[in-house]
N, C-alpha and C positions, 0 to 999 in steps of 0.2 A: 858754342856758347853764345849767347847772347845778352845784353845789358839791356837795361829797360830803365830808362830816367825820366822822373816825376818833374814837374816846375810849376809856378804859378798861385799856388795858395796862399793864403794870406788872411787878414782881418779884413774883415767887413762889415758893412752895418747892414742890419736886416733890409732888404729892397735892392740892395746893390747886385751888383754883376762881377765875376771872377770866371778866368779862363785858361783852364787848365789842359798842359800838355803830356805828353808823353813820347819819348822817341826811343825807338829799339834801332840795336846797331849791332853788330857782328854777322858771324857767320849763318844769315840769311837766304834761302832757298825762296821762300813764299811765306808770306803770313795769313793765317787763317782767319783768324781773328783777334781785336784790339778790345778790350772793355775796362771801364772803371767799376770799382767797388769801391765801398766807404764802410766803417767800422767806427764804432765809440764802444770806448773802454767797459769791459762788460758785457760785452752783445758779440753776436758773431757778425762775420762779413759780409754785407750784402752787396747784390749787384745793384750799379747805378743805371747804368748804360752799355750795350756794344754793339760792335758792327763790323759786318762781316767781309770776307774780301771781296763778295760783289756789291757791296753798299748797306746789305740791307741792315737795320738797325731794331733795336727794341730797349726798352724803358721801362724803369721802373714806375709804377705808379705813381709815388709819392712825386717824381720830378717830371711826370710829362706835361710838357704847354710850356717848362721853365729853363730845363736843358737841352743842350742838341750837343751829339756826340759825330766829329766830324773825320776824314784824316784824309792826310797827304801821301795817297801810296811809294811816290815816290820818295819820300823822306821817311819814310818807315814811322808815321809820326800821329798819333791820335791827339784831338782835340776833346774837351770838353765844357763847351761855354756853358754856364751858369747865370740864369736871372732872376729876380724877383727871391733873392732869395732867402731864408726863414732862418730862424735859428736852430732849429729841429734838423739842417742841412748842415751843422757842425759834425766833423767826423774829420778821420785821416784818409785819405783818397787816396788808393792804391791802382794803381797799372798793370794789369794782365796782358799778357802777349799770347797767343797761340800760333808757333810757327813753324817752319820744318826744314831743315838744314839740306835736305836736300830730295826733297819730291815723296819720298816714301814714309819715313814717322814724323810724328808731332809731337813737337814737346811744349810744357807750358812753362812762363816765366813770369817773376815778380820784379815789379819795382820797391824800393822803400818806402815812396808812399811821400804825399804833401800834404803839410794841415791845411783844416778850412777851418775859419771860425766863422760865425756871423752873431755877431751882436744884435741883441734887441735896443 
């Protein structure tokens, strides 16, 4: 089993900066991959951001130039700094883990998730 905890969102005003964490903990083999998605009420869940265990990363359209998706492997821990940012970037920011307890399958995992607002 593994935990996957959300931190960091909050109010903001449109142009601001927010930087959102996420740390997986338990019984951990390798993580394959860390990503955010974000959801508003009504819509389905998109990806925001991920990156993989050898670094490599990709973006969604709508945030590239404005987010970078980072992590601390050894804190089992994804970042996701946020700038410049719109009010169109309001949504609940959810924590994906993809990880393997112990070299052979992969399971995926969710966090609860951290609001973002940004204000116009």
């Amino acid at each position: 089993q593994v935990d996957v905890v959300e931190s960091g969102g909050g109010l903001v005003q449109a142009g601001g900066s927010l930087r959102l964490s996420c740390a997986a903990s338990g019984s951990i083999f390798s993580i394959i991959s860390m990503r955010w998605y974000r959801q508003t009420p009504g819509n389905q869940r998109e990806l925001v951001a991920a990156i993989r265990s050898g670094g490599d990363t990709n973006y969604a359209d709508s945030v590239k130039g404005r987010f970078t998706i980072s992590r601390d492997n050894a804190k089992n821990t994804v970042y996701l700094q946020m700038n410049s940012l719109k009010p169109e970037d309001t949504a609940h920011y959810y924590c994906y883990v993809e990880a393997s307890h112990d070299g052979k399958y992969v399971f995926q995992y969710w966090g609860q998730g951290t609001q973002v607002t940004v204000s116009s």
